[in-house]
MIDREN-941895 format. One line per 3 residues: number of its first residue (from 1); their letters; for each residue y, x, z of N, C-alpha, C. Coordinates in Angstrom, 3 decimals, padded with zeros to 6 digits. Layout:
# residues N
NUM = A = Y,X,Z,Y,X,Z,Y,X,Z ~ ...
***
This chain:
# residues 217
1 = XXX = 053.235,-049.473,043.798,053.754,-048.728,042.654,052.862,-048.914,041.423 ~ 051.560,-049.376,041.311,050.534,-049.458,040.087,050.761,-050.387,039.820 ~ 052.011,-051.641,040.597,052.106,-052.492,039.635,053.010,-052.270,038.457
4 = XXX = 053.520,-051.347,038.517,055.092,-050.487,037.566,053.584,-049.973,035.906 ~ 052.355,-049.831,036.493,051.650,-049.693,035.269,050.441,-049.933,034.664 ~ 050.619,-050.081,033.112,049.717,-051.144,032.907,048.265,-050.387,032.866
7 = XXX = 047.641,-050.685,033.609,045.638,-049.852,033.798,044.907,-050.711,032.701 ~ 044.923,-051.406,032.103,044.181,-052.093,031.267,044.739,-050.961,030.394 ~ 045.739,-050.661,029.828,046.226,-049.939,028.924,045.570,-048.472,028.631
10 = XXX = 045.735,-047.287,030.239,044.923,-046.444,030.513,043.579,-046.734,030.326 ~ 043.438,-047.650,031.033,041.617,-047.631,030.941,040.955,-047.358,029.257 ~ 041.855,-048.481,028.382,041.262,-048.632,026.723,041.608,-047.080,026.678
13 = XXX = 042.390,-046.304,027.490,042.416,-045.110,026.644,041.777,-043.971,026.576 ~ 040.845,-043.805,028.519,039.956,-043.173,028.454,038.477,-043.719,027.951 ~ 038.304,-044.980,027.728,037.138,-045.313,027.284,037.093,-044.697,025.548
16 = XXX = 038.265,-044.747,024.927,038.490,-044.586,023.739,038.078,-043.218,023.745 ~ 038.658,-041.849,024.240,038.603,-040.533,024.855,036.687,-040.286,024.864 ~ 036.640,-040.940,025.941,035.395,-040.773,026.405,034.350,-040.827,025.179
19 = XXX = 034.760,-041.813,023.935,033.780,-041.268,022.640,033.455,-040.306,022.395 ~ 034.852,-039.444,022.308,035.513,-038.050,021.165,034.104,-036.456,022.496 ~ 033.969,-037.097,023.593,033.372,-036.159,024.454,031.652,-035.533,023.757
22 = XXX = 031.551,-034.156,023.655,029.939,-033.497,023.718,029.468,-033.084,024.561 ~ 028.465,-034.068,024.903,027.426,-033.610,026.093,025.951,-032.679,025.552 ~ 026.987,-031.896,024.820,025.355,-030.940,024.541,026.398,-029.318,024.097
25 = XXX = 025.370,-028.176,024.892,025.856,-026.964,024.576,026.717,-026.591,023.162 ~ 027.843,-026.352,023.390,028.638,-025.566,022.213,029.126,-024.299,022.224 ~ 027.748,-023.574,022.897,027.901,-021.862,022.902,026.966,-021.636,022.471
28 = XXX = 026.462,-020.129,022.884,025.668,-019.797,023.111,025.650,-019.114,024.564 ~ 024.657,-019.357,025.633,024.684,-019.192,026.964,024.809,-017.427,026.889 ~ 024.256,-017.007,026.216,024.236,-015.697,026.400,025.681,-014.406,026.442
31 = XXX = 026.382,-015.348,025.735,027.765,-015.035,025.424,028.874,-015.230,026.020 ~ 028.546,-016.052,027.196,029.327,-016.221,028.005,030.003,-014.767,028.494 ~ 031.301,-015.270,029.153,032.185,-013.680,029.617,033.184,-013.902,030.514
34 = XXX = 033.442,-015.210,030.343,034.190,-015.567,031.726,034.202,-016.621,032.097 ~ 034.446,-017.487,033.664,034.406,-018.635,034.120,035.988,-018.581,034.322 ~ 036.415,-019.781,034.480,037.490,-020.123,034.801,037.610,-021.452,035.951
37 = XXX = 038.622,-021.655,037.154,038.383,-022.733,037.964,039.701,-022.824,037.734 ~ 040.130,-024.436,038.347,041.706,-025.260,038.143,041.365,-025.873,039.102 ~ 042.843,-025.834,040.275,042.636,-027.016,041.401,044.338,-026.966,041.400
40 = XXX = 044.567,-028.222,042.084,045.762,-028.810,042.353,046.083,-029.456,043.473 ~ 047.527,-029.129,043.789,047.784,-029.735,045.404,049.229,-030.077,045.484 ~ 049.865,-031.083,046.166,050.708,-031.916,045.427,051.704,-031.477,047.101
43 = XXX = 053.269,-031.271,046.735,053.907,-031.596,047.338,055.200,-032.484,047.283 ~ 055.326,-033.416,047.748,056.160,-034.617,047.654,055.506,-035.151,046.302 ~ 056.849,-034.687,045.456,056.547,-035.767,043.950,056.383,-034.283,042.665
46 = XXX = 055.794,-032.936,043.856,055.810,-031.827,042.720,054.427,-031.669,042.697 ~ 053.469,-031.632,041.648,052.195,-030.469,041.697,052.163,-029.431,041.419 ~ 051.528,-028.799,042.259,051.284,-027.234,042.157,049.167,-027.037,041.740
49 = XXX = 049.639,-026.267,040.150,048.221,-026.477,040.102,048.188,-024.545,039.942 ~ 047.073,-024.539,040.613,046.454,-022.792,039.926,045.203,-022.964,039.427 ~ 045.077,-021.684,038.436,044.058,-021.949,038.029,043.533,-019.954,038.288
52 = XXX = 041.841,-019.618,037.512,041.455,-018.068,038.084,040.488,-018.293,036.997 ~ 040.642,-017.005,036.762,039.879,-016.091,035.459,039.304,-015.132,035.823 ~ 037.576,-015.562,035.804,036.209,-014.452,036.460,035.891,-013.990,035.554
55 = XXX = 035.391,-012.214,035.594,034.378,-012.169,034.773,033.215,-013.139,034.890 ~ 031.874,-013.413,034.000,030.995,-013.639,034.097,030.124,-012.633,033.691 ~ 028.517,-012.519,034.520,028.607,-012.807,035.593,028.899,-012.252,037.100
58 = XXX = 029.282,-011.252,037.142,030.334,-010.430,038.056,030.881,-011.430,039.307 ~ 031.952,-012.460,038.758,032.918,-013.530,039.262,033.686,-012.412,039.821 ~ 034.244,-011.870,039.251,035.434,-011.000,039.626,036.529,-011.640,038.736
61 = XXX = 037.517,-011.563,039.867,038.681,-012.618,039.489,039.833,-011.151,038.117 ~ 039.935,-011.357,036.981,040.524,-010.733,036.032,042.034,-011.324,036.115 ~ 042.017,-012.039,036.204,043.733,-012.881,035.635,044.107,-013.760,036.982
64 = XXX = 045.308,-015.113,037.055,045.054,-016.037,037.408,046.196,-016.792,036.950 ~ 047.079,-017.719,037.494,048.094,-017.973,036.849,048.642,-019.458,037.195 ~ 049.758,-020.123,037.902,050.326,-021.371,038.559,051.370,-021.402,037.898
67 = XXX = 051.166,-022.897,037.976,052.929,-023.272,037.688,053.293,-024.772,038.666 ~ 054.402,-025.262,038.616,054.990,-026.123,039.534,055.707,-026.899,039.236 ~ 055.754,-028.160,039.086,056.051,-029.364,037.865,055.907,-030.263,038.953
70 = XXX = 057.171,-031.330,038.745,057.080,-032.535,039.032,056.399,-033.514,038.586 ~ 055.764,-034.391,038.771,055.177,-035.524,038.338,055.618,-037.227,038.660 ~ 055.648,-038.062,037.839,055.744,-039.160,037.656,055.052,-040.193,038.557
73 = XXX = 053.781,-040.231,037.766,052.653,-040.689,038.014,052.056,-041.255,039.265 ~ 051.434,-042.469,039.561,051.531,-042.379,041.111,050.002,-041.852,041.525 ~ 049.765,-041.807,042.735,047.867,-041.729,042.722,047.364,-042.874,042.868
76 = XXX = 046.511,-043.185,041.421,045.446,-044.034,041.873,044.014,-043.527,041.210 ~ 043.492,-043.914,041.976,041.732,-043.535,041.920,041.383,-043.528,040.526 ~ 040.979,-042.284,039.540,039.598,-043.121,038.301,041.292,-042.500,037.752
79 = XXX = 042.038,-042.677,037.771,043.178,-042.042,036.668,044.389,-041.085,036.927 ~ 043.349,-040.316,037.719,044.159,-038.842,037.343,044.251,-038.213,037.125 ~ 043.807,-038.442,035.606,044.186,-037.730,034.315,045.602,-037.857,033.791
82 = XXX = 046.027,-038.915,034.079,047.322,-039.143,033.990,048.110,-038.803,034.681 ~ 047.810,-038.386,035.879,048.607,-037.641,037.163,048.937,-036.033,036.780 ~ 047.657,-035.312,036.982,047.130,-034.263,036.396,047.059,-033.435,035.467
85 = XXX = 046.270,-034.145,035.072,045.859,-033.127,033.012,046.999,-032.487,033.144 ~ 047.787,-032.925,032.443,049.060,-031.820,031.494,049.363,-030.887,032.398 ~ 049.250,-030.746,033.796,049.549,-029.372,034.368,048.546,-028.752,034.205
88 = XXX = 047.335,-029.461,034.685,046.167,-028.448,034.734,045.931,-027.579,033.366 ~ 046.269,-028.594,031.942,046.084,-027.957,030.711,046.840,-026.784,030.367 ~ 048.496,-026.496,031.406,049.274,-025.873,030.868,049.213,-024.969,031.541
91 = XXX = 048.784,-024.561,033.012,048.053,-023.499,033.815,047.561,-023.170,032.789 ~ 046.030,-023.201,032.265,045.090,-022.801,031.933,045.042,-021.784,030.495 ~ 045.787,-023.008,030.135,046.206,-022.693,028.584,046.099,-020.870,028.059
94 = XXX = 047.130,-020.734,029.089,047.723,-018.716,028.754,046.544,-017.852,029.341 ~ 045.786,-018.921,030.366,045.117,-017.682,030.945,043.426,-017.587,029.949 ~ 042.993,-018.707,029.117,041.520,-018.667,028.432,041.578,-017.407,027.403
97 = XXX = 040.372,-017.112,027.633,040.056,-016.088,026.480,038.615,-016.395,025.753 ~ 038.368,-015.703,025.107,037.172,-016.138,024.251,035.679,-016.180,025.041 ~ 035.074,-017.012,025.039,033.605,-017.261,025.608,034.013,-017.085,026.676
100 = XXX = 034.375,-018.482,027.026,035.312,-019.131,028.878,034.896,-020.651,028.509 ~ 034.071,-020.744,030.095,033.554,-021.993,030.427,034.566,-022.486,031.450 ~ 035.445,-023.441,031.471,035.891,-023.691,032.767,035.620,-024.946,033.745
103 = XXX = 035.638,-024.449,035.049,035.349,-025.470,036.108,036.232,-026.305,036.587 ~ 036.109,-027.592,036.454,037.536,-028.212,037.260,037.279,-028.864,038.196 ~ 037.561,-028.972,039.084,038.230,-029.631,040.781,038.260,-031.517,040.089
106 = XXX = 037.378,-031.813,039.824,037.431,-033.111,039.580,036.409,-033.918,038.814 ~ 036.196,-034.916,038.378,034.727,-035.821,037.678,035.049,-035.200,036.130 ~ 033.741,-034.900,036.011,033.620,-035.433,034.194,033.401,-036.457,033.821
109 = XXX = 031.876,-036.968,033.121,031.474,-038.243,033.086,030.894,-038.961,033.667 ~ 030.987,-038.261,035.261,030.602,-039.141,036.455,031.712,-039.877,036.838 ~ 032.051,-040.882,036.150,033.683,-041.711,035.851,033.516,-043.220,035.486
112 = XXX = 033.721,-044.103,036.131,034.000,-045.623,035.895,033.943,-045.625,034.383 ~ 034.766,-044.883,033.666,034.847,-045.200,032.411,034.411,-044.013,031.760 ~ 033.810,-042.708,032.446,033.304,-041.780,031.647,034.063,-040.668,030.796
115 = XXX = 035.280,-040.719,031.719,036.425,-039.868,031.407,036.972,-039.446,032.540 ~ 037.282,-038.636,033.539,037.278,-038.148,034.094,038.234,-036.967,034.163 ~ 039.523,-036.143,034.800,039.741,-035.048,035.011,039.275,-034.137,034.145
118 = XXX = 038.260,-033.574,033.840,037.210,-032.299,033.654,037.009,-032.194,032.071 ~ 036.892,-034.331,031.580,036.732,-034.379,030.154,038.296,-034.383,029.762 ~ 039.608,-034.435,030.335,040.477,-034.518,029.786,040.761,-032.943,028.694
121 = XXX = 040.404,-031.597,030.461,040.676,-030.525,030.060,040.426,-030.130,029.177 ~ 039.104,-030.533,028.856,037.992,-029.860,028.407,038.279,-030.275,026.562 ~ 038.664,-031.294,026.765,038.900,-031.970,024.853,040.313,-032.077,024.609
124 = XXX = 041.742,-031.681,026.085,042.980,-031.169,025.567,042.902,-029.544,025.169 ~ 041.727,-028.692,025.897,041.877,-026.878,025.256,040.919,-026.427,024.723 ~ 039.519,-027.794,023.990,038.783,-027.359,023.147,038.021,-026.095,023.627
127 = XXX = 038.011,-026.716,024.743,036.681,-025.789,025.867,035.722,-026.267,026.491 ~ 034.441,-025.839,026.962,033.264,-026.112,027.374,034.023,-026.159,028.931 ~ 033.346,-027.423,029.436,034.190,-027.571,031.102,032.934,-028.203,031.698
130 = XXX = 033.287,-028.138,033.448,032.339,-028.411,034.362,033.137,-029.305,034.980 ~ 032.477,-030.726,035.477,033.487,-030.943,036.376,032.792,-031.049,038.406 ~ 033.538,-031.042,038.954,032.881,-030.275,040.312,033.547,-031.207,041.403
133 = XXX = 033.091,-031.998,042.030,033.775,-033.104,043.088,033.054,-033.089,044.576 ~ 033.525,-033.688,045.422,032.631,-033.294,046.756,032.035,-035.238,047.320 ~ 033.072,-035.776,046.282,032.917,-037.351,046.643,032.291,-038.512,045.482
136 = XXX = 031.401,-038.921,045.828,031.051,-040.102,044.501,032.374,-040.877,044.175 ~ 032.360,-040.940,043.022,033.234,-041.949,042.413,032.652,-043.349,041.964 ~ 031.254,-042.929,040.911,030.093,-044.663,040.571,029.296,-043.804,040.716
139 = XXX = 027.777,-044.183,040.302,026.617,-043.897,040.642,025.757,-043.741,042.013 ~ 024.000,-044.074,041.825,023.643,-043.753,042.882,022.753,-042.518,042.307 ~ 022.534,-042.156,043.772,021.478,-040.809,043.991,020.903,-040.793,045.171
142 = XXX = 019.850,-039.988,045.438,019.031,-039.416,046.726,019.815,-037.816,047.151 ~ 020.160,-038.233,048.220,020.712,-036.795,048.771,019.376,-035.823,048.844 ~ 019.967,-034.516,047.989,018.769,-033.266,048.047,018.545,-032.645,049.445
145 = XXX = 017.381,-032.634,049.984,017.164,-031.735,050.952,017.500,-029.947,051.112 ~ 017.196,-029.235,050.453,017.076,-028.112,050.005,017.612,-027.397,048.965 ~ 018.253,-025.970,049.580,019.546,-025.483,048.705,018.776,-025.220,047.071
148 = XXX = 020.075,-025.620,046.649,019.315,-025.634,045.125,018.711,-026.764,044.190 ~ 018.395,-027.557,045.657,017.803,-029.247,045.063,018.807,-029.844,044.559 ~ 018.546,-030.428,043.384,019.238,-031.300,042.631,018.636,-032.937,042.486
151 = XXX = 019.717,-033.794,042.086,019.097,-035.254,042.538,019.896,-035.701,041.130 ~ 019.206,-036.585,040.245,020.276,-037.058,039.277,021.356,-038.095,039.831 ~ 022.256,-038.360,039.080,023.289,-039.812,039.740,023.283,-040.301,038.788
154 = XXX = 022.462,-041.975,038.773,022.537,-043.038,037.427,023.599,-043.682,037.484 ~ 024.045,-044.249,036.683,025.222,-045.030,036.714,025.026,-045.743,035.180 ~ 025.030,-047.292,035.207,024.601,-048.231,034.090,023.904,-047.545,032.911
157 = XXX = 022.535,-046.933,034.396,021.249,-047.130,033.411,021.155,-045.313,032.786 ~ 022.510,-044.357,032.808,023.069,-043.766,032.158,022.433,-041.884,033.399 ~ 021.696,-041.093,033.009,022.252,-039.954,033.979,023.683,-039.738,033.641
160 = XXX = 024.915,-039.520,034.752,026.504,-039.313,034.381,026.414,-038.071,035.201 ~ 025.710,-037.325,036.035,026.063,-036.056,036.881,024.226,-035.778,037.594 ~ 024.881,-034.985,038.380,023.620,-034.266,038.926,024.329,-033.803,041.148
163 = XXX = 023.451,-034.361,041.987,024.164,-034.289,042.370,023.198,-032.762,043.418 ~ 023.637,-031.677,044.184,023.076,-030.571,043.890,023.765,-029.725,045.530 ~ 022.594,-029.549,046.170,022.878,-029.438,047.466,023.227,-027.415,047.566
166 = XXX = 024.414,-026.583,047.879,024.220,-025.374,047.420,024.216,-024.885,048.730 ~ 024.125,-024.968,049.883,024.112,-024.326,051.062,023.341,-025.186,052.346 ~ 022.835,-024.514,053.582,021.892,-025.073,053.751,022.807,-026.064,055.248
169 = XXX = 024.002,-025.729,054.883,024.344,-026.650,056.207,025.562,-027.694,055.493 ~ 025.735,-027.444,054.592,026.182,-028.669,053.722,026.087,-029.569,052.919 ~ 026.809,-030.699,052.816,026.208,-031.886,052.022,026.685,-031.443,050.330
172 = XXX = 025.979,-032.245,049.596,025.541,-031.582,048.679,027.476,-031.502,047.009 ~ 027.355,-030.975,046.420,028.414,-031.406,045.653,028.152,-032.276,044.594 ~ 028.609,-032.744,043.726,028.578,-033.647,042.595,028.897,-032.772,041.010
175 = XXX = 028.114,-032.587,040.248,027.933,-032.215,038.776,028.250,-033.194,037.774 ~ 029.120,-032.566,036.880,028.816,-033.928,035.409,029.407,-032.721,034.556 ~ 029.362,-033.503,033.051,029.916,-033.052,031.988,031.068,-033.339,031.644
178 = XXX = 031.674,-032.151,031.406,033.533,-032.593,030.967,033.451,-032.171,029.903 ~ 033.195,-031.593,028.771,032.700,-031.262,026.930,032.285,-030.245,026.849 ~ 031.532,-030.451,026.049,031.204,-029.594,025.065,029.966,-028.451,025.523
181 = XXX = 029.085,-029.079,026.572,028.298,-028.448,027.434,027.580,-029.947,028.119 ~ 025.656,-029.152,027.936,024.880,-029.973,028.663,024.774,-030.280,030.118 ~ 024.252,-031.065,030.506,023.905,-031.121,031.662,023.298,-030.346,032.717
184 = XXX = 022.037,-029.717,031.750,021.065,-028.712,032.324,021.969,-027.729,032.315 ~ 022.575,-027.146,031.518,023.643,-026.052,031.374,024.638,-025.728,032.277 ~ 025.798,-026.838,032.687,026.364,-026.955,033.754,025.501,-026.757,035.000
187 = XXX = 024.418,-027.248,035.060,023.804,-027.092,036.631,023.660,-025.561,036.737 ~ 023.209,-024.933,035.752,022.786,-023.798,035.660,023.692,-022.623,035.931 ~ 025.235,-022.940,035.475,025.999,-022.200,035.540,026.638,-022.581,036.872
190 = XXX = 026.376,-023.808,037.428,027.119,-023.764,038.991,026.178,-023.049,040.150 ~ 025.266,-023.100,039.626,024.194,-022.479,040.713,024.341,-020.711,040.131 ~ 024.826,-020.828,039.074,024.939,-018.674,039.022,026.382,-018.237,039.382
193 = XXX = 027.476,-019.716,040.444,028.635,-019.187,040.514,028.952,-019.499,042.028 ~ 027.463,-019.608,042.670,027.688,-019.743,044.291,027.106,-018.334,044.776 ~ 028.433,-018.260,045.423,027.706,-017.073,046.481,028.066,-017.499,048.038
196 = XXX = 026.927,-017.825,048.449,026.754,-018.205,049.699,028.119,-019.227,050.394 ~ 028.300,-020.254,049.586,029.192,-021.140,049.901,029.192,-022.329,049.391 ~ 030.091,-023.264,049.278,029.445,-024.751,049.163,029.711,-024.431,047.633
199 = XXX = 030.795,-024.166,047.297,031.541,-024.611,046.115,031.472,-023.233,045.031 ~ 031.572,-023.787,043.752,031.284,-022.917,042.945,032.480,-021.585,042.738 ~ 032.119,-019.905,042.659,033.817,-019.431,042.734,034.750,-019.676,042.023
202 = XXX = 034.649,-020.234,041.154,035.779,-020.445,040.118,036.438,-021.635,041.000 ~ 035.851,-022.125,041.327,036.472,-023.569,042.193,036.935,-023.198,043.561 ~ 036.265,-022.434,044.496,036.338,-021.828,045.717,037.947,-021.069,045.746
205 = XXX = 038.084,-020.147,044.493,039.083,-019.300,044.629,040.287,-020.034,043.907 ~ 040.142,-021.134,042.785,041.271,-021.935,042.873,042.012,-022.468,043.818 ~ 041.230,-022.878,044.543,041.485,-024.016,045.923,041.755,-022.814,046.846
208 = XXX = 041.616,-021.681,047.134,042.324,-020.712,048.043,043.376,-020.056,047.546 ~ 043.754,-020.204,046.160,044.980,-019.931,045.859,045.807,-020.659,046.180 ~ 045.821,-022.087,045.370,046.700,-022.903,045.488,046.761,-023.617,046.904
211 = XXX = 045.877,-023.365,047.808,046.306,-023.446,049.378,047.153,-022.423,049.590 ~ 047.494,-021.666,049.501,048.292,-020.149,049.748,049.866,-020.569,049.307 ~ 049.731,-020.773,048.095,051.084,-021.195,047.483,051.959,-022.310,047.958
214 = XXX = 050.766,-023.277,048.482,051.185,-024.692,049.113,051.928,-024.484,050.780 ~ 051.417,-023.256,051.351,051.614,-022.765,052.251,053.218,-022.227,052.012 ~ 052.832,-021.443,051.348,054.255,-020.600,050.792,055.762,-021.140,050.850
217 = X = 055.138,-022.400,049.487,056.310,-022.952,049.129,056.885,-023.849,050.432
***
């Protein structure tokens, strides 16, 4: 089916994208007030994405909010942003409120081309985003021993993520930047959104929603 589309085409477009991205704080940390997580789970040719609205730092879930859309698009690796985005953006959209960082279920600029899921969200709703993966996509790293240890992931020469071990019987998750937020920053805020589990809650309680619904439907 990827022969039906042209990837040279996509690719010029997240490399192009991937300029417009800020890898440096555009808050102020102190002001933060809510996290937000987005995950998605696909049945047949429909996605079902949810997304959840925490206080910060509480992580008490305030809002949440799904919707259920067919998609086109086929899956291939490194571009599904094109699969994706526009649901995840249109979940999200109704539920942000002011001084909201959100987490997404996917790469930032830990990305072949440095566009990623996380930077789509993050520069389609002009929000500070995390992006949060359990699998390398490029880069290497040293797996962290110890909860809390963090390991950078280079990729051409470049730090693109952080990769950051949060529990003591699991392997570790993968960090990067999706806009408008540092590196150090993101680490900082995934490590103040674990409670005793692998995954950060904004991400944890996406992915147990939209398992629920997937169930449902």
């Amino acid at each position: 089916m990827k022969d039906r589309y042209n990837l040279n085409k996509y690719s010029r477009m997240q490399y192009k994208l991937a300029r417009k991205i800020i890898e440096k704080d555009c808050f102020n940390l102190k002001e933060i007030e809510y996290v937000a997580g987005i995950d998605q789970a696909f049945r047949g040719d429909e996605i079902i994405s949810s997304a959840v609205l925490l206080k910060f730092p509480e992580l008490r879930i305030v809002d949440s909010n799904h919707t259920i859309e067919r998609v086109d698009f086929p899956y291939i690796p490194t571009y599904l942003m094109f699969r994706e985005g526009k649901p995840a953006v249109r979940t999200l959209k109704d539920l942000l409120r002011k001084n909201t960082i959100i987490f997404v279920d996917g790469s930032g600029i830990c990305h072949p081309r440095y566009f990623g899921l996380a930077c789509y969200v993050g520069l389609a709703l002009n929000t500070p985003t995390i992006g949060i993966t359990k699998t390398r996509l490029v880069g290497d790293y040293t797996h962290p021993d110890k909860v809390f240890q963090w390991e950078p992931i280079m990729y051409q020469g470049k730090e693109v993520g952080r990769a950051i071990k949060t529990c003591k019987r699991c392997r570790e998750i993968l960090v990067s930047v999706g806009h408008m937020i540092s590196l150090d920053t993101a680490i900082h805020l995934t490590k103040s959104c674990i409670r005793d589990r692998k995954l950060p809650e904004p991400i944890r309680l996406a992915h147990e929603s939209v398992s629920k619904l997937k169930k449902i439907l």
